[in-house]
C-alpha positions as CSV (number, residue, x, y, z in Angstrom):
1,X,13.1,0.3,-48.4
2,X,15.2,-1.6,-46.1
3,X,18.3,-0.2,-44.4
4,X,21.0,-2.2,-42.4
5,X,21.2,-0.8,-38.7
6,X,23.7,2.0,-38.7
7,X,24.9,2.0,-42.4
8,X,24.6,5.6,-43.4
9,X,21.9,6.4,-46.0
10,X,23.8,8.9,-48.8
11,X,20.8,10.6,-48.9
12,X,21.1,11.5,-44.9
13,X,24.0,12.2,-43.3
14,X,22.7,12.3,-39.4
15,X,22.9,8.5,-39.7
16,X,26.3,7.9,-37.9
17,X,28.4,5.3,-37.7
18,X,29.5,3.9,-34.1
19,X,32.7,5.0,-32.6
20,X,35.9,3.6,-33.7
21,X,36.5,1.3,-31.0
22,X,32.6,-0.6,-32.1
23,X,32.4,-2.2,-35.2
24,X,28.8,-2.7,-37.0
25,X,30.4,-6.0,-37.0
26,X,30.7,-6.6,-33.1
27,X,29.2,-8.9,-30.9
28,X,27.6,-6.2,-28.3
29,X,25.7,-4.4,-31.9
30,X,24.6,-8.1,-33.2
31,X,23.1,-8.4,-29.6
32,X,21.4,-4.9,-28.7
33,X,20.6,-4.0,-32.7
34,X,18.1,-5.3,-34.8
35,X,19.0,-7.1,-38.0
36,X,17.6,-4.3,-40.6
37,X,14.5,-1.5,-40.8
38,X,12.4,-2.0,-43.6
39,X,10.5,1.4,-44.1
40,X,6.9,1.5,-45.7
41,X,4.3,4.1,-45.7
42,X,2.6,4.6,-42.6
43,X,5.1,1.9,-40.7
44,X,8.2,0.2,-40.4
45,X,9.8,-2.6,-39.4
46,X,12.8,-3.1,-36.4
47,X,13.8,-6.1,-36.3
48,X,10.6,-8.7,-35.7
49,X,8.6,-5.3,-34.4
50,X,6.1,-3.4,-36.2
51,X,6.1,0.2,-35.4
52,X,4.6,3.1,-36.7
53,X,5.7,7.2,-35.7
54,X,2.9,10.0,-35.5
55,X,3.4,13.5,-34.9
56,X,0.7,16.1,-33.3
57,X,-0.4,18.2,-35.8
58,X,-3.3,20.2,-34.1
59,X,-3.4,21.3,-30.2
60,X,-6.4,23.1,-28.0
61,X,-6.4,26.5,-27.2
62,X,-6.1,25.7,-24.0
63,X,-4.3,23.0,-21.9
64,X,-4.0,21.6,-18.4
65,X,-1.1,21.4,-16.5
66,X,1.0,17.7,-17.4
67,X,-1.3,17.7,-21.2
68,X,0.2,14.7,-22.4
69,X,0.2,12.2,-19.3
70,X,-3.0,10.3,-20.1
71,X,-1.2,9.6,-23.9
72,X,2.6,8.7,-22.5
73,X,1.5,6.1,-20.4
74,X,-0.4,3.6,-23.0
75,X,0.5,-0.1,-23.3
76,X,3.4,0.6,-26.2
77,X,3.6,4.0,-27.0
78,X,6.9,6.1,-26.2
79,X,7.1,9.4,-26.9
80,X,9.6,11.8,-27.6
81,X,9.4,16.1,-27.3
82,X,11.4,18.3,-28.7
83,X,11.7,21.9,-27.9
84,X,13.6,24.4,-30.2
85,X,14.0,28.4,-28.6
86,X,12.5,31.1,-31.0
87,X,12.3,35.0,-31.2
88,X,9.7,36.0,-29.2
89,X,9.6,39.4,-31.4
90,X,8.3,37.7,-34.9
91,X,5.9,35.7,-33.2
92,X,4.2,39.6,-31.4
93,X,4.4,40.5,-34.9
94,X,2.0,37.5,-36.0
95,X,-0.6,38.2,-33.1
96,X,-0.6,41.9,-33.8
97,X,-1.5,40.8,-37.0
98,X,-3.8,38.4,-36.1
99,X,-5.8,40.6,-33.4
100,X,-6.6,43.0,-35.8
101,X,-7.8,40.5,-38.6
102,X,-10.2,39.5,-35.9
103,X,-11.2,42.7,-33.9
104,X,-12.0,43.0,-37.8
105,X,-14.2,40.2,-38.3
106,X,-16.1,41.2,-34.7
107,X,-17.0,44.0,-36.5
108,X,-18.4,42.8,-40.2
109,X,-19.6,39.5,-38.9
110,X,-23.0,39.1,-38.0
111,X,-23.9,35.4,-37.4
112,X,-23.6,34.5,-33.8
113,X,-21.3,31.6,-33.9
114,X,-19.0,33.2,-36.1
115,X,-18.7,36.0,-33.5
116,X,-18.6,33.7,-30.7
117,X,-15.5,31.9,-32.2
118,X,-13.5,35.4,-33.0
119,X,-14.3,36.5,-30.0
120,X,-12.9,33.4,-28.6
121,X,-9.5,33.3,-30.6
122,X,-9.6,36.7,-29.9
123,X,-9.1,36.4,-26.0
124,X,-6.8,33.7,-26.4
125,X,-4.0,35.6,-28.8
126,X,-4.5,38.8,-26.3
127,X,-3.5,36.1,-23.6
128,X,-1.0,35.0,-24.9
129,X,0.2,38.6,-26.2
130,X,0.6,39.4,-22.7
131,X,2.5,36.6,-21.5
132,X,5.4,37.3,-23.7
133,X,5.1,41.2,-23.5
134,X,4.5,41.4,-19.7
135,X,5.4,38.4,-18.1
136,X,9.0,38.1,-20.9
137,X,8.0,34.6,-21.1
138,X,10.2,32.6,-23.6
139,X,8.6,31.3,-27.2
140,X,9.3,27.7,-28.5
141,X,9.2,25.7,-31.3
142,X,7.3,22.4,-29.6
143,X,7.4,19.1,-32.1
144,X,5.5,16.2,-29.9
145,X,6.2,12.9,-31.8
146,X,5.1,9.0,-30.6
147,X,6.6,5.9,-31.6
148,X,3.6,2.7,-31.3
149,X,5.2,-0.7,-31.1
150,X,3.2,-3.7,-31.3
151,X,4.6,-7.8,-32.7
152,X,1.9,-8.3,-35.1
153,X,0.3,-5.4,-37.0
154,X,-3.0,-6.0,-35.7
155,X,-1.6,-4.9,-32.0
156,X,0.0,-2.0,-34.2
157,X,-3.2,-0.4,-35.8
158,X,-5.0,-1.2,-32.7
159,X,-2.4,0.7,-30.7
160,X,-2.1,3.6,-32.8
161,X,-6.1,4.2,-32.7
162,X,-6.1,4.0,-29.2
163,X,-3.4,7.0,-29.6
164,X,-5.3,8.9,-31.9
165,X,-8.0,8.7,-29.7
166,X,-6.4,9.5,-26.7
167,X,-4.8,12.7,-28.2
168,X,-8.4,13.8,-29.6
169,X,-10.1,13.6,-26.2
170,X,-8.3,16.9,-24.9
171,X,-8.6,18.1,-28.4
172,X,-5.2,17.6,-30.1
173,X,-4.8,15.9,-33.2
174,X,-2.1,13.0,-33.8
175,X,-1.4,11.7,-37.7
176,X,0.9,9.0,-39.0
177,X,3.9,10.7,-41.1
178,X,3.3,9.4,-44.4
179,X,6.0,8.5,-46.5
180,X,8.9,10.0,-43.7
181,X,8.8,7.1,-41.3
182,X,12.6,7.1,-41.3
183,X,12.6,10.5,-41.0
184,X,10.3,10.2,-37.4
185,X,11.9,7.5,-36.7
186,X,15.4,9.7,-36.1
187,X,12.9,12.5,-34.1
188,X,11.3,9.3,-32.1
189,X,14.8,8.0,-30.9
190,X,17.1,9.7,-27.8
191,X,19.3,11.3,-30.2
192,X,18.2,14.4,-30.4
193,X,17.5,14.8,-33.6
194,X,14.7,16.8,-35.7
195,X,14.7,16.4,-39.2
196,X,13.2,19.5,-40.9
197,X,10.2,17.5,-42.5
198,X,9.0,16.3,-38.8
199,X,9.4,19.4,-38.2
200,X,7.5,21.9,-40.8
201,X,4.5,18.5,-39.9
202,X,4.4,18.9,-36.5
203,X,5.8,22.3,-34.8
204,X,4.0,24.6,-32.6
205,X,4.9,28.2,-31.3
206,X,4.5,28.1,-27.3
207,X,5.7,30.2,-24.5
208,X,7.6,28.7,-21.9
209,X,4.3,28.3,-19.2
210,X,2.9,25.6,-21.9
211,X,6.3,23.8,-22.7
212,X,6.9,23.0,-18.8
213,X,3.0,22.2,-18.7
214,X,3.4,19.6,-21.4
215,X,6.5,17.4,-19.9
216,X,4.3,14.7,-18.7
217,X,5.4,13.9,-14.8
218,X,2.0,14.0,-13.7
219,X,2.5,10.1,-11.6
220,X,2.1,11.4,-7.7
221,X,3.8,8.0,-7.2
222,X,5.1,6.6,-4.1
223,X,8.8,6.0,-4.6
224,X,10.6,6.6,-1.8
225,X,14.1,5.4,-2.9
226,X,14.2,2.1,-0.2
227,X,11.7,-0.5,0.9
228,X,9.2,-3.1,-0.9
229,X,7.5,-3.3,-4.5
230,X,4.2,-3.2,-3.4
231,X,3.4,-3.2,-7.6
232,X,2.3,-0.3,-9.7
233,X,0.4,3.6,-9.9
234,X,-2.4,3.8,-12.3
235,X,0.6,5.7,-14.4
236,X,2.2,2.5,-15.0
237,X,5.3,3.9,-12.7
238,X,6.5,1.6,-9.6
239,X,5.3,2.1,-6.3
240,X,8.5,1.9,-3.5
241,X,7.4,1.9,-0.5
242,X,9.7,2.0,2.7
243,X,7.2,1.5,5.7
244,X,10.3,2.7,8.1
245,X,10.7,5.8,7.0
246,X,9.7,8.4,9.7
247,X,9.5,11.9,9.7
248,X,7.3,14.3,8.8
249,X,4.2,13.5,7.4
250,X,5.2,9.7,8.5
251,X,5.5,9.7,12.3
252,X,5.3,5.6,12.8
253,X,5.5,2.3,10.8
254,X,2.0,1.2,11.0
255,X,0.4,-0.3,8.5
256,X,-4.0,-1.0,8.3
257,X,-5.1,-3.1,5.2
258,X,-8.9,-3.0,4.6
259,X,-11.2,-5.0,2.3
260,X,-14.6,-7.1,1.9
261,X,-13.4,-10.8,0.9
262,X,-12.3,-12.0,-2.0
263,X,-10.1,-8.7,-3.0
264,X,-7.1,-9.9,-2.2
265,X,-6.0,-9.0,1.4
266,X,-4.0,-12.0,2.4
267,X,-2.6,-12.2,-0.7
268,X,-1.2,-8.4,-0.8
269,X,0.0,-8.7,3.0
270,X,1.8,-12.2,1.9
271,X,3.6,-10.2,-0.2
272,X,4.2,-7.2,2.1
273,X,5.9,-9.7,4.5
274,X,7.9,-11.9,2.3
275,X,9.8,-8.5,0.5
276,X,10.0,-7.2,4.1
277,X,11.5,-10.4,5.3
278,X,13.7,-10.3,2.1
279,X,14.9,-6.2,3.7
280,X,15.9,-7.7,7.2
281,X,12.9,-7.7,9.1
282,X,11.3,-10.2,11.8
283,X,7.9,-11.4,11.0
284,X,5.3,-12.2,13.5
285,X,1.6,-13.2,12.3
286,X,-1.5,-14.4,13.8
287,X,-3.4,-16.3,11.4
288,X,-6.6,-17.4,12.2
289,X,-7.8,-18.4,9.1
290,X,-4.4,-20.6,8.2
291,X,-3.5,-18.6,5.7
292,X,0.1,-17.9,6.3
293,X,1.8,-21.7,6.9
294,X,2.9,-22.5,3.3
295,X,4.5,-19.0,3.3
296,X,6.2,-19.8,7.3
297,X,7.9,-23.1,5.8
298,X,8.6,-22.3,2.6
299,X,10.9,-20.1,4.9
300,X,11.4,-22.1,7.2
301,X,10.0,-20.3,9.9
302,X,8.1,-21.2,13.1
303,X,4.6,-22.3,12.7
304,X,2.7,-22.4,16.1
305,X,-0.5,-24.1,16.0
306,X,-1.4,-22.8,19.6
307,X,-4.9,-24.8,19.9
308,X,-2.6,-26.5,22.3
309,X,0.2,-29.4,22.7
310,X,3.4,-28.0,21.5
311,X,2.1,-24.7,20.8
312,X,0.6,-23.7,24.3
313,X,0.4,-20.5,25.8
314,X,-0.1,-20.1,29.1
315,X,-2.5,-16.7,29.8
316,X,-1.1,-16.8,33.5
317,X,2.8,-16.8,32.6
318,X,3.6,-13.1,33.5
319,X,4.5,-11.5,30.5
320,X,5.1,-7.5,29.6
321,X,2.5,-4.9,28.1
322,X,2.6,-2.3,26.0
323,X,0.8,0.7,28.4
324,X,-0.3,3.9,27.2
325,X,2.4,6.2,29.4
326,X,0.2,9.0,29.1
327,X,-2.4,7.3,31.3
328,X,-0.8,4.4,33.6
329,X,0.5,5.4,36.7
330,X,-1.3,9.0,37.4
331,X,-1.4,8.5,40.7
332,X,1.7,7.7,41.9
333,X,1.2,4.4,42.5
334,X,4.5,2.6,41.9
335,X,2.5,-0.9,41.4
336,X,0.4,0.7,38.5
337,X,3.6,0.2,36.5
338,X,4.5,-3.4,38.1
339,X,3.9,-6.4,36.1
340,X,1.6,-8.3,38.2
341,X,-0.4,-5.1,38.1
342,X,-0.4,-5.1,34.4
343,X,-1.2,-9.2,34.0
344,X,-4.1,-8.7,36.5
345,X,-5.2,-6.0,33.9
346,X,-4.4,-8.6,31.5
347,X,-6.7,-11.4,33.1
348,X,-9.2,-8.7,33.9
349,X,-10.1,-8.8,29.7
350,X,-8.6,-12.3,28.9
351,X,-11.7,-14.1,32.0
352,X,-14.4,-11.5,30.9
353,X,-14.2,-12.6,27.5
354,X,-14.1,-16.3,28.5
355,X,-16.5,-16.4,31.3
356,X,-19.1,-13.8,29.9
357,X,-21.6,-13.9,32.9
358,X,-18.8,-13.7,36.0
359,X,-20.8,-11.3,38.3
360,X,-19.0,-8.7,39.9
361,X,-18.7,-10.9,43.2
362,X,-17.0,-13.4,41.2
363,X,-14.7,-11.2,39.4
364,X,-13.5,-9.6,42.6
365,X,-13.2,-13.2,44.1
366,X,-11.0,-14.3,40.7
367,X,-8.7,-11.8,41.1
368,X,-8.2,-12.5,44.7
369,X,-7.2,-15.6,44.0
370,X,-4.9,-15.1,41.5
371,X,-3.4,-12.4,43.8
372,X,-2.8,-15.7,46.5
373,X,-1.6,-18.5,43.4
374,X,1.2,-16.1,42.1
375,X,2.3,-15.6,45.9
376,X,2.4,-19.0,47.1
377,X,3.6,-20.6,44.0
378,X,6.1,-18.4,42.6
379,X,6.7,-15.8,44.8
380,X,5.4,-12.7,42.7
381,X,3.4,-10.1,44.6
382,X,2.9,-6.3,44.0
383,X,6.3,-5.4,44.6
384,X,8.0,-8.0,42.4
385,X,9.8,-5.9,39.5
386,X,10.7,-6.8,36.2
387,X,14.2,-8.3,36.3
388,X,12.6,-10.8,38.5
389,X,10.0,-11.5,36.6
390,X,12.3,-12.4,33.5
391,X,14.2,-14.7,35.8
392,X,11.3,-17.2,36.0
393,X,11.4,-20.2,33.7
394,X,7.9,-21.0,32.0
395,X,7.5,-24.7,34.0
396,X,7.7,-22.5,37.9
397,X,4.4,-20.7,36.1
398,X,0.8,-21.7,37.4
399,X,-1.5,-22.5,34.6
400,X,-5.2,-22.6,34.7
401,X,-5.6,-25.9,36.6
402,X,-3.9,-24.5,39.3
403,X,-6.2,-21.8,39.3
404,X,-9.1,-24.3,39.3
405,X,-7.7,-26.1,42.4
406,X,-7.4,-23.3,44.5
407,X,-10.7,-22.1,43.3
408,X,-12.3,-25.4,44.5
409,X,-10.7,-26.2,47.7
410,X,-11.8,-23.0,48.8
411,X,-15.3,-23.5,47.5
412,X,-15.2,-27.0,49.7
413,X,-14.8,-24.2,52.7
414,X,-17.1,-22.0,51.6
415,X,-19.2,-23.7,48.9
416,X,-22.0,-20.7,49.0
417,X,-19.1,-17.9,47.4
418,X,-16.7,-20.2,45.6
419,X,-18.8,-23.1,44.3
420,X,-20.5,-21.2,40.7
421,X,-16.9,-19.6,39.9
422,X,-15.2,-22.9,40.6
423,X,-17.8,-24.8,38.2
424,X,-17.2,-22.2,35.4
425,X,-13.6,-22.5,36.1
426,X,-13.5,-26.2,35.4
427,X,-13.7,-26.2,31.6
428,X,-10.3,-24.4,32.0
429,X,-8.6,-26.1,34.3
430,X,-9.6,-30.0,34.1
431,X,-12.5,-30.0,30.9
432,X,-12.6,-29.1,27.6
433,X,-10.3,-26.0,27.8
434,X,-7.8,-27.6,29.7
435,X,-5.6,-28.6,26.5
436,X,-5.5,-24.8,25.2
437,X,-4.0,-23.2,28.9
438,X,-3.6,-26.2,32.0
439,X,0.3,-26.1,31.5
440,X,3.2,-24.4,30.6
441,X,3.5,-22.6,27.8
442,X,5.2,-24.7,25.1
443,X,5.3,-22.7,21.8
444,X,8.6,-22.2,20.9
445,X,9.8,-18.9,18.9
446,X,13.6,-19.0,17.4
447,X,13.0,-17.9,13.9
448,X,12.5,-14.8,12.1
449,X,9.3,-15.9,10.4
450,X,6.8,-16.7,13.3
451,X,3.2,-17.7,12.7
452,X,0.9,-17.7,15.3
453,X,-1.9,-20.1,13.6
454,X,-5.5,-20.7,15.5
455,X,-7.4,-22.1,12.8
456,X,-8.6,-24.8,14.9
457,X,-10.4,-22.5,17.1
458,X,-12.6,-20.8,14.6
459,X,-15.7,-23.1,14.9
460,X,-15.0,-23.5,18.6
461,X,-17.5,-21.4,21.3
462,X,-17.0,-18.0,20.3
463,X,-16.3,-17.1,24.1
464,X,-12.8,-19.5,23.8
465,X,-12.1,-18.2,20.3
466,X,-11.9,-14.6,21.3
467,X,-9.9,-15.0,24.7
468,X,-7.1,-17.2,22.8
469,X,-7.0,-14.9,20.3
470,X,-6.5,-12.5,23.0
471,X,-4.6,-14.6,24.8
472,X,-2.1,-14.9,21.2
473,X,-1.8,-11.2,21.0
474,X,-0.3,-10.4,24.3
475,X,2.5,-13.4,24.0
476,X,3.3,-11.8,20.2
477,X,3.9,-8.6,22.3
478,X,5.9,-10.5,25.0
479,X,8.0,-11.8,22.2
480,X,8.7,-8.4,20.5
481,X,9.8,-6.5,24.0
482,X,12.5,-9.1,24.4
483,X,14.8,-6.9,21.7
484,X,13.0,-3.5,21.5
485,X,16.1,-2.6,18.7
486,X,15.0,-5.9,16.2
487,X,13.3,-4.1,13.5
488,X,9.5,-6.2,13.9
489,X,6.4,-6.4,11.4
490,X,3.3,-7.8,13.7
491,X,0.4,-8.4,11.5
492,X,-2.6,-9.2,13.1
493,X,-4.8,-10.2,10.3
494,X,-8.9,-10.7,10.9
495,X,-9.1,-7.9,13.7
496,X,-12.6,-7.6,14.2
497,X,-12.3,-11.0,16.0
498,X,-11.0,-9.1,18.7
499,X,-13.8,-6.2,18.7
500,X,-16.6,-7.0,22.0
501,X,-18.4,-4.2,22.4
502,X,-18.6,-5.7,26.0
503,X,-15.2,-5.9,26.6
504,X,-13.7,-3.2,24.7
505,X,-10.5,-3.7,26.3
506,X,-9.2,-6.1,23.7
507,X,-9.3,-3.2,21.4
508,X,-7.7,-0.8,23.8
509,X,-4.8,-3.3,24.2
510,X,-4.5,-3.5,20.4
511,X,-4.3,0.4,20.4
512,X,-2.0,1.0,23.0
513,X,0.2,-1.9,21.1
514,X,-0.1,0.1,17.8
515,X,1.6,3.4,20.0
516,X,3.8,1.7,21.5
517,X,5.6,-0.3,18.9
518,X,7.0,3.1,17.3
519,X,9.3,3.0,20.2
520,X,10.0,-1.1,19.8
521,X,11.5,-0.3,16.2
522,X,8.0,-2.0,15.3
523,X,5.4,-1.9,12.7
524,X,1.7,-3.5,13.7
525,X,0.1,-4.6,10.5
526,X,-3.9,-4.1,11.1
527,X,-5.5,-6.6,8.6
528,X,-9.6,-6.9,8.4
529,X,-12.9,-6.4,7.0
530,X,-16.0,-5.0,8.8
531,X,-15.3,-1.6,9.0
532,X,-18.2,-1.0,10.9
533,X,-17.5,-3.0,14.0
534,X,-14.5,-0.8,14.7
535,X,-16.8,2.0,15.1
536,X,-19.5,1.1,17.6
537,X,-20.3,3.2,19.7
538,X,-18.7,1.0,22.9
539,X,-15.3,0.8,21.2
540,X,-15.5,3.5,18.5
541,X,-12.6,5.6,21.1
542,X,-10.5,2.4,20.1
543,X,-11.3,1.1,16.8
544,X,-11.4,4.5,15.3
545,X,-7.9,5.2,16.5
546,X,-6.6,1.9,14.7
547,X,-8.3,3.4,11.5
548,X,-6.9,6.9,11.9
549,X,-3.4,6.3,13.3
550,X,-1.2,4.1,11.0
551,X,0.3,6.4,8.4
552,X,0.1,3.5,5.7
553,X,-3.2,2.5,4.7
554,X,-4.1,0.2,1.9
555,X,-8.1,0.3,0.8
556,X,-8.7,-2.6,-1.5
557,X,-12.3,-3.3,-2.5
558,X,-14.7,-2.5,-0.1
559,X,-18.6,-3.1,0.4
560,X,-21.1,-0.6,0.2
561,X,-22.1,-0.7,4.3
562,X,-18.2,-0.8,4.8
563,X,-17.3,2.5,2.6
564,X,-19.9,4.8,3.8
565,X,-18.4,4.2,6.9
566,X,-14.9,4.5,6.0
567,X,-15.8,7.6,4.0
568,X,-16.9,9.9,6.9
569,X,-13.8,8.8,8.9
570,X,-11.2,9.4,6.6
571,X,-12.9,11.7,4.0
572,X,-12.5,9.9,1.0
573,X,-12.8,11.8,-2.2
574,X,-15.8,11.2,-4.9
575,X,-13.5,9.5,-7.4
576,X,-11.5,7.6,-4.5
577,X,-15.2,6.1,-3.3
578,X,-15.9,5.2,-7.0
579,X,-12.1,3.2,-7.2
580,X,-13.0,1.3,-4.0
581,X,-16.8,0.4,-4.6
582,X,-15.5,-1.4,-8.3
583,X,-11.8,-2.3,-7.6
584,X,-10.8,-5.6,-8.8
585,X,-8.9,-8.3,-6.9
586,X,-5.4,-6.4,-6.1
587,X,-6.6,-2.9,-7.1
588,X,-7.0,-0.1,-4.6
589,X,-6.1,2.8,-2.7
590,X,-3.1,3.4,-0.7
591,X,-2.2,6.3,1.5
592,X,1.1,7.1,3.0
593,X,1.0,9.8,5.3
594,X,-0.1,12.8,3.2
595,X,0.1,11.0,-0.1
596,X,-2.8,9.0,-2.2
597,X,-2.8,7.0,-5.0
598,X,-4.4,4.1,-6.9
599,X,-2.6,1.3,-7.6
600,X,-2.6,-2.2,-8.4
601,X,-0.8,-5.0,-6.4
602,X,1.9,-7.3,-8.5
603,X,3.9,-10.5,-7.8
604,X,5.8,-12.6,-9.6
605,X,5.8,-16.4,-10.0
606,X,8.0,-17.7,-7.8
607,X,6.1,-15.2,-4.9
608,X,2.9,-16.7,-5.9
609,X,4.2,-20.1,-5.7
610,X,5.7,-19.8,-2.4
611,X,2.7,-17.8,-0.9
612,X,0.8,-21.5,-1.1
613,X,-3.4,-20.8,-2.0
614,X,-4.4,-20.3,1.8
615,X,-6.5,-16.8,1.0
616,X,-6.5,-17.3,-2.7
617,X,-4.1,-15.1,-5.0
């Protein structure tokens, strides 16, 4: 039978017609409606859709709370529940009744199963005797019905087993209205209506407890009204995520993305700082693995290549740190605070990771000369302060060649102390180095998209690779004190470059940056993969407070070594272990303060497009 869309049926009244001022006739109908439903037996037809509407004709005795979330949520199936009030009073009655039929039939039965089942049915009408006698719950008439969708009616039947299924796993049972699809189709659709023969199928006396337990808002979703699609809860419901919203269970911005390779991490933090970047915010990245340009000038952002040239950074250009407060300065000592104090400290790490065999001789004899370069060519001593030190323009710097010089004139003097340290030196100031730090510092950072690249270090000696990167990470820090109001994402993405278990201060300065950039209206985006390395024993007082502090943490796929590790740190659940050891590319975990879920990362085409394939999609 096929009936034009909103032409009353004669046989049916509660098929309106639209409101005066909206003809069937009118463009906004011919656009939203559908041209005609063609009714058949156990379907119809809306439009160019197949659909078909079932009602739940059996339940369980017993149900969880949220009963019908794992059945709303399937690929197109929408549900509809309606709830009609009853007298409490005739349904007593009925359980009186039915108590004593089977206190009856506990006593004249004598097979085991039978008396196991009335004994059973027994239990649960006394329960539910006392919840409307003692505890004056409300009764209900409960009528569940689900519409199935699909374009072709393969999709359709496929769909509506899936249903079926679905609803038979916690033991209810779901049928196709035969010959009343119209009829379901009126108690399927948001107008509130039941027609009595959907009703008489389907109905179910509950108290009130079991109504509110059956409204399925089970998602615990993220959705916190502002922020970035990060993509969607294993619910199918949107995850919103606002990274700068503190309080609470959210004391800082912080943000530590973990997974083996492969699962999508650069991807899911391309996203994460294009959508911020679309809210407002700065973007600065160090990217060793050059993963991040086509996203920088599809921007049109600064991209630094800072293996030298134009994108030099000079390690000896004073710049500001961020300190730990709680520790600096505990003994009074104004030049603890000072900022040629805090670049020594700086050096200290930034040499010792360079020049790995410096004796301690040597490394008191470095410092000493620093100490006399930045007072004879500059004028910066222990008592220079701040305001000064911003004053300097980045050409009146030394640079590493300098250093060199001073280092070997004085070995010419005294060749038996100054002679090793001014070999080792020489690589820095006049060899192979010299292009990475003998000048000023060049790289230039006027954009809002800023991309620290140093791919072109990654096969150089691992000693040069970990002091630039170093090196990188304290001028990212320089550039985010210049305006401690600019709301700032720093992602610092392969972080166990920066883990030495013999110089464990390059993790210490990356902790004391993720405290201290809550107070810079910053977020420090921690992006990596060996788990383990964070936790050695020489920098596990570091590396496990970059794990533990950032209240936003996404786990995507992780390796076995990697989440037996990760799982006595954070205390990952059973099932949460089982999500992370077979995840899929853009499928994991993510915590926000207090909160869990699973979810999956999505972006749309013109994101992947712009993200270039640097790190795969």
């Amino acid at each position: 039978m096929i009936v034009p869309f909103l032409k009353r049926d004669k046989r049916d009244s509660s098929l309106k017609r639209p409101a005066s001022g909206l003809s069937s006739g009118s463009g906004l109908l011919n656009v939203l409606a559908p041209m005609a439903f063609d009714f058949r037996q156990r379907q119809l037809t809306m439009g160019d859709m197949l659909c078909r509407v079932l009602v739940v004709t059996g339940y369980p005795p017993n149900v969880e709370p949220a009963w019908l979330s794992r059945v709303v949520t399937l690929p197109g199936v929408f549900s509809s529940i309606h709830v009609t009030p009853t007298d409490p009073y005739q349904l007593i009655n009925s359980i009186n009744n039915s108590i004593g039929e089977l206190a009856g039939k506990l006593e004249t039965t004598g097979k085991a199963l039978y008396k196991m089942r009335a004994q059973k049915s027994l239990k649960d009408a006394e329960t539910m005797l006392k919840k409307i006698d003692q505890e004056n719950q409300n009764v209900f008439y409960v009528t569940v019905i689900f519409l199935v969708l699909a374009s072709d009616e393969d999709t359709l039947n496929r769909r509506s087993k899936r249903l079926e299924s679905a609803l038979a796993a916690p033991g209810m049972r779901g049928r196709a209205l035969i010959f009343r699809q119209e009829e379901g189709l009126l108690a399927a659709g948001p107008w509130a209506v039941l027609p009595e023969k959907v009703s008489r199928a389907g109905r179910r006396n509950m108290v009130s407890e079991t109504v509110a337990a059956s409204f399925p808002f089970a998602a615990g979703g993220i959705k916190d009204g502002f922020g970035i699609l990060l993509g969607r809860d294993k619910y199918g419901g949107i995850v919103l995520l606002d990274i700068w919203r503190r309080g609470g269970d959210r004391p800082n911005s912080s943000l530590l993305v973990l997974g083996k390779p492969g699962v999508g991490k650069s991807f899911t933090v391309k996203l994460i700082l294009y959508r911020e970047y679309l809210q407002g915010s700065k973007i600065i990245m160090i990217d060793p693995e050059r993963e991040y340009r086509d996203l920088c000038m599809g921007l049109g952002g600064s991209w630094i290549n800072c293996a030298g040239g134009s994108g030099r950074i000079n390690p000896l250009q004073v710049r500001l740190y961020p300190v730990d407060e709680d520790e600096a300065g505990k003994d009074g000592d104004k030049r603890a605070l000072g900022p040629l104090f805090l670049h020594i400290q700086f050096l200290r790490t930034f040499f010792s990771l360079y020049l790995r065999d410096l004796s301690d001789v040597e490394k008191a004899l470095l410092e000493d000369a620093l100490v006399e370069l930045y007072a004879g060519f500059c004028g910066v001593t222990w008592d220079t302060e701040f305001e000064a030190i911003r004053g300097i323009p980045a050409e009146k710097w030394p640079n590493t060649r300098d250093l060199y010089e001073l280092v070997a004139e004085k070995a010419e003097s005294d060749p038996e102390l100054w002679r090793r340290l001014a070999i080792l030196l020489k690589r820095a100031g006049v060899g192979s180095d010299a292009a990475l730090w003998a000048g000023p510092t060049t790289a230039r950072v006027d954009s809002d998209v800023i991309v620290l690249d140093i791919f072109n270090l990654m096969n150089a000696d691992n000693s040069v690779k970990k002091a630039q990167y170093f090196n990188v990470l304290s001028y990212a820090w320089h550039i985010i004190e210049t305006d401690r109001m600019e709301k700032v994402f720093f992602g610092v993405d392969e972080a166990y470059l920066l883990v030495d278990p013999q110089t464990p201060q390059t993790l210490e300065f990356l902790r004391n940056t993720n405290k201290r950039i809550r107070k810079y209206s910053g977020s420090l985006g921690v992006i990596t993969q060996n788990v383990s390395d964070f936790l050695d024993p020489e920098v596990k007082r570091h590396g496990g407070a970059l794990l533990n502090n950032p209240t936003y943490k996404l786990f995507l796929g992780q390796g076995e070594d990697d989440l037996e590790a990760l799982s006595s740190l954070l205390r990952l659940s059973e099932a949460e272990q089982d999500l992370l050891i077979s995840a899929e590319r853009g499928e994991g975990l993510l915590v926000a303060g207090n909160q869990r879920i699973r979810m999956n990362i999505e972006a749309s085409a013109h994101e992947i497009a712009l993200f270039g394939s640097g790190g795969g999609m």
